[in-house]
N, C-alpha and C positions, 0 to 999 in steps of 0.2 A: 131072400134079401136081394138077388141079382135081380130077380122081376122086379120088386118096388123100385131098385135104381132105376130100372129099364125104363119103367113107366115113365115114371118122375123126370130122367132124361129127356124121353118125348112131350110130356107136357111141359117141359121148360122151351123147349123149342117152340113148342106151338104158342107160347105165352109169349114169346119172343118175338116171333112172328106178327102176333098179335096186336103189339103195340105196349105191352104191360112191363112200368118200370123193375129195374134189377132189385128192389128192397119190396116191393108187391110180390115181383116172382119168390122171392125169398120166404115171405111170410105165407104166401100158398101153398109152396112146396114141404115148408115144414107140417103143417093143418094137413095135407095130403098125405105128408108119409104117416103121422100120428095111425090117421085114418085108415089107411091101408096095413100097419102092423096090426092095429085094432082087428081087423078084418081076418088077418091072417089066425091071428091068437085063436080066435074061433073057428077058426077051421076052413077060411073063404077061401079063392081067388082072385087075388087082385085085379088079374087080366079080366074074369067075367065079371068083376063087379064094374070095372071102368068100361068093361062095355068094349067091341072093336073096334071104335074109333076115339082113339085115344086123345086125341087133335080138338074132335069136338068137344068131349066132355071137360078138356082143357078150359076150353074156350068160355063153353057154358060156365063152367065152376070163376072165370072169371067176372063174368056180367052178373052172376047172380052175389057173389062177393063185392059186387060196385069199385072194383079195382079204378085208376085214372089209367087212362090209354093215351098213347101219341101217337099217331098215326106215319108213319116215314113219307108216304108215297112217293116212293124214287122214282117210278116210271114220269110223272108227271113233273118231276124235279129235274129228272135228267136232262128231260127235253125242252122244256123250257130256258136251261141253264144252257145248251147247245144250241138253241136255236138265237141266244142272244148271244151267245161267244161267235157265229157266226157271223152276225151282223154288226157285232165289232172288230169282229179279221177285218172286212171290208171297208169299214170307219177306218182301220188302223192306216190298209194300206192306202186309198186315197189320201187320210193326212199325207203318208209318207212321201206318196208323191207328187202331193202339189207344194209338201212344204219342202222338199231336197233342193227343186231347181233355185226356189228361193231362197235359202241358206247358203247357197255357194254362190249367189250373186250377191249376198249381205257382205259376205267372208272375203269373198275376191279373193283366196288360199293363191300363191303363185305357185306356177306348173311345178316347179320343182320340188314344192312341201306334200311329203304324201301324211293324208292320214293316217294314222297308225290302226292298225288289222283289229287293233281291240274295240277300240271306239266305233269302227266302222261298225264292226256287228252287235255291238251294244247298241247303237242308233236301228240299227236295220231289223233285229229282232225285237226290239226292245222296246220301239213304238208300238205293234202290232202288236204285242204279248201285251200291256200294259192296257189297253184300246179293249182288247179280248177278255179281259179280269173284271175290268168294269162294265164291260154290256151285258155277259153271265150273271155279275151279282147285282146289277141292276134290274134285269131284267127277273131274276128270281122275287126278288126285294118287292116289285112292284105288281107282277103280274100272281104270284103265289099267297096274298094278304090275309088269306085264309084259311092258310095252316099254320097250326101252333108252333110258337117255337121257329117261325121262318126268320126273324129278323138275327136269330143268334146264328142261324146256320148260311144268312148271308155275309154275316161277320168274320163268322170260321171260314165263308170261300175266301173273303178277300187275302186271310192269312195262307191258305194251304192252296190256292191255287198260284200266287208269284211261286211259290215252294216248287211245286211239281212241273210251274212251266223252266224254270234255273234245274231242274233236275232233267229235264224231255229236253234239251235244245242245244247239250251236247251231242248226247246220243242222236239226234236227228242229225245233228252236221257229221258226226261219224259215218251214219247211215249215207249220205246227200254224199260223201269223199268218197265212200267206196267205192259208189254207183259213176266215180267222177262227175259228180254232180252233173248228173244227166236228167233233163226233162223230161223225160219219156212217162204218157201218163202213169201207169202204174207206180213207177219211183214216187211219181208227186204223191199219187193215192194212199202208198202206201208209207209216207211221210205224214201225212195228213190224219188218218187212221192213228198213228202212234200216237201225236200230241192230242187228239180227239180221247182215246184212249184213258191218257195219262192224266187229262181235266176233269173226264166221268169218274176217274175212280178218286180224285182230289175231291168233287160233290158228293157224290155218298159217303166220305169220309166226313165232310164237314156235317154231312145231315144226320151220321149216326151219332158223331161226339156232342151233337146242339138238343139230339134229344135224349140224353143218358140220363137217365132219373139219379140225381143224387140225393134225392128228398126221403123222406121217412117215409112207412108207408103208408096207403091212404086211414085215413080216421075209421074208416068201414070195417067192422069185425067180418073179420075172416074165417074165423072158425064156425060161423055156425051154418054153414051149405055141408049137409052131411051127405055121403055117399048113398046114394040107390041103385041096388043093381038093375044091372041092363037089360 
């Protein structure tokens, strides 16, 4: 019994991998073990009937099932998703700084009224963070139209990236106090690295919760790809 688990663990992996929803993998895994106690009862091997690569026959035993797949591709999500959070830091900070000198000449604030510590760094992170949210899921939204399942997982950025950047941006001013908020490249680098960090792992979060199968499983019978040994 510990081998069928064993196996059955790896091909849920590899079906994971795969792109194969959590009620497909369900309904595969059960047709699998059936078939592999069947196997046993007679006196088989599971490991030699699935063959040494467990991965593959995973895989196969999916396509020939007609399983639905969704494809993640995080490499090409991340990057995209970074490459336009990018080019919204720098949107951010030119609004900031063309619109600051203009706001204290609207305001005319007199020398003695200081801004209060909060607001300041609400305004001064909080354009660029905001600027930064929408060029990501814009840039995801527009340039990715071709994976399934993208317009939910630019939905899910918009929610969980303000989340993770309100979570990164104490921590960086902790970081930025220690260092006495020192310029020195590596401080910046390695400030920049965190919140870079903290937004890849807020997009693979939103692109695995946007493609969770919560559906039934597909119409396709499952049962009837019978094992061949290897």
């Amino acid at each position: 019994m510990n081998t069928i688990d064993g196996a059955l663990a790896e091909a849920d992996r590899a079906w994971r991998a795969y792109g194969v929803g959590s009620a497909d993998r369900a309904a595969l895994a059960d047709d699998l073990r059936l078939d592999l106690q069947a196997a046993v009862a007679d006196g088989g091997d599971p490991t030699q009937l699935l063959g040494g690569d467990i991965a593959g026959f995973a895989r196969r035993l999916a396509d020939e099932a007609g399983v639905r797949r969704v494809c993640g591709d995080y490499r090409r999500l991340l990057g995209t998703a970074l490459i336009g959070a990018a080019l919204g830091g720098l949107l951010g900070y030119a609004i900031l700084t063309a619109l600051y000198p203009m706001l204290v000449r609207i305001v005319d604030l007199p020398r003695s009224f200081e801004v209060p510590i909060q607001l300041a760094l609400a305004v001064y992170y909080g354009v660029p963070a905001g600027v930064v949210v929408v060029g990501a899921v814009t840039a995801v939204r527009l340039r990715l139209r071709d994976l399934p399942r993208i317009r939910r997982t630019a939905w899910m950025m918009s929610l969980l990236m303000p989340a993770a950047g309100i979570l990164i941006t104490p921590i960086t001013m902790a970081f930025a106090w220690s260092t006495g908020y020192s310029t020195a490249p590596e401080v910046i680098a390695t400030e920049v690295a965190m919140v870079l960090a903290t937004l890849a792992g807020a997009t693979v979060l939103a692109r695995r919760l946007s493609i969770r199968d919560r559906q039934e499983p597909s119409d396709t019978t499952l049962n009837t790809t019978e094992i061949k040994p290897a």
